[in-house]
C-alpha positions as CSV (number, residue, x, y, z in Angstrom):
1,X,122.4,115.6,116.1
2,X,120.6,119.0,116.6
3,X,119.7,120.7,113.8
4,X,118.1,124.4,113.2
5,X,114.9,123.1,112.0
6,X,114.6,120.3,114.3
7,X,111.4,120.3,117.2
8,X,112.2,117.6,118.6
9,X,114.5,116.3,121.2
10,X,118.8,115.7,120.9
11,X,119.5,111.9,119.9
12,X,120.1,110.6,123.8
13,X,123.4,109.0,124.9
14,X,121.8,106.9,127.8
15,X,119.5,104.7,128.2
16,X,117.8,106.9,130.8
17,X,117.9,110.1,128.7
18,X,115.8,107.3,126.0
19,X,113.6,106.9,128.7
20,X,112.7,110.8,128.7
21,X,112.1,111.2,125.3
22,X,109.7,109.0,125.2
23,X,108.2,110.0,128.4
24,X,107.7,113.0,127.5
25,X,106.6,111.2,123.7
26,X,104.0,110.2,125.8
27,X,102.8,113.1,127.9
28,X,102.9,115.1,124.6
29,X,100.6,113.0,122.8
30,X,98.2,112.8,125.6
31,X,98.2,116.7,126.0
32,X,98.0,116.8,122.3
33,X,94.9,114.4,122.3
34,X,93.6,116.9,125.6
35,X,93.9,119.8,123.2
36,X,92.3,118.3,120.1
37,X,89.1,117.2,122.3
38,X,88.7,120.7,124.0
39,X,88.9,122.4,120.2
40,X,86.1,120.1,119.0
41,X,83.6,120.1,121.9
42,X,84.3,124.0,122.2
43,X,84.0,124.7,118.5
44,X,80.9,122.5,118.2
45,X,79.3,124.7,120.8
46,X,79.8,128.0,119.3
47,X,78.1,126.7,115.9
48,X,75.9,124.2,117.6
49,X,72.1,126.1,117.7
50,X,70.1,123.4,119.5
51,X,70.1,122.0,122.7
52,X,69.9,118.9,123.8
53,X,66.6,117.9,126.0
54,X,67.4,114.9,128.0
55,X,70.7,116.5,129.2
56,X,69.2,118.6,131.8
57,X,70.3,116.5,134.8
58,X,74.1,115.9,134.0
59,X,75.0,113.0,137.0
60,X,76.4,111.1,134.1
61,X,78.7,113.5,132.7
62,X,79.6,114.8,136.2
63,X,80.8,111.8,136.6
64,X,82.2,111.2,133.6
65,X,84.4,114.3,133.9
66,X,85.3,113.8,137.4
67,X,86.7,110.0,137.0
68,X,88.8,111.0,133.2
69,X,90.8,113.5,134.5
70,X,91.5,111.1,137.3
71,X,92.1,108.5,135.1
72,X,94.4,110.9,132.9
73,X,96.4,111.7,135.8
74,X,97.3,108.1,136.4
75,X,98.3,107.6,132.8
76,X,100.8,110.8,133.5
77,X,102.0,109.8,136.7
78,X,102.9,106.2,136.7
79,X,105.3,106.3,133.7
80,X,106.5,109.5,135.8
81,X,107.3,107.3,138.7
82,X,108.7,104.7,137.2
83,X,111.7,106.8,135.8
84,X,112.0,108.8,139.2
85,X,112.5,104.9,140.5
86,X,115.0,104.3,137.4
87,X,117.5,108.1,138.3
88,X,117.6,106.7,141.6
């Protein structure tokens, strides 16, 4: 039952509506995680003075940040499907 302090979801009454909650469990955490990451590397760069030498020619991390968000995508969209595949 819903409370006036409570963040999180209403107790389901299906099995599907349990499905949601933790879907969107999920997709919470990984934004969560997304945000977190972001906060660091961004914060780490304002107080960060030096630079690094060898990272002049970023092919590595240009890949690297073109396959995770990719890769993040997937991890969203599949648990996604699946319960689109479930209402139906």
């Amino acid at each position: 039952m819903s409370t006036w302090n409570t963040i999180l979801l209403q107790d389901s009454a299906s099995p599907l509506m349990e499905q949601l909650m933790l879907f969107h469990d999920h997709t919470l955490l990984i934004l969560i995680i997304i945000t977190i990451l972001v906060s660091q590397m961004l914060i780490s760069m304002i107080f960060n003075k030096y630079t690094h030498r060898f990272l002049l020619d970023g092919q590595l991390i240009e890949t690297i940040w073109t396959i995770l968000p990719a890769f993040i995508l997937i991890l969203i969209a599949l648990p996604s499907l699946r319960l689109l595949y479930i209402m139906d």
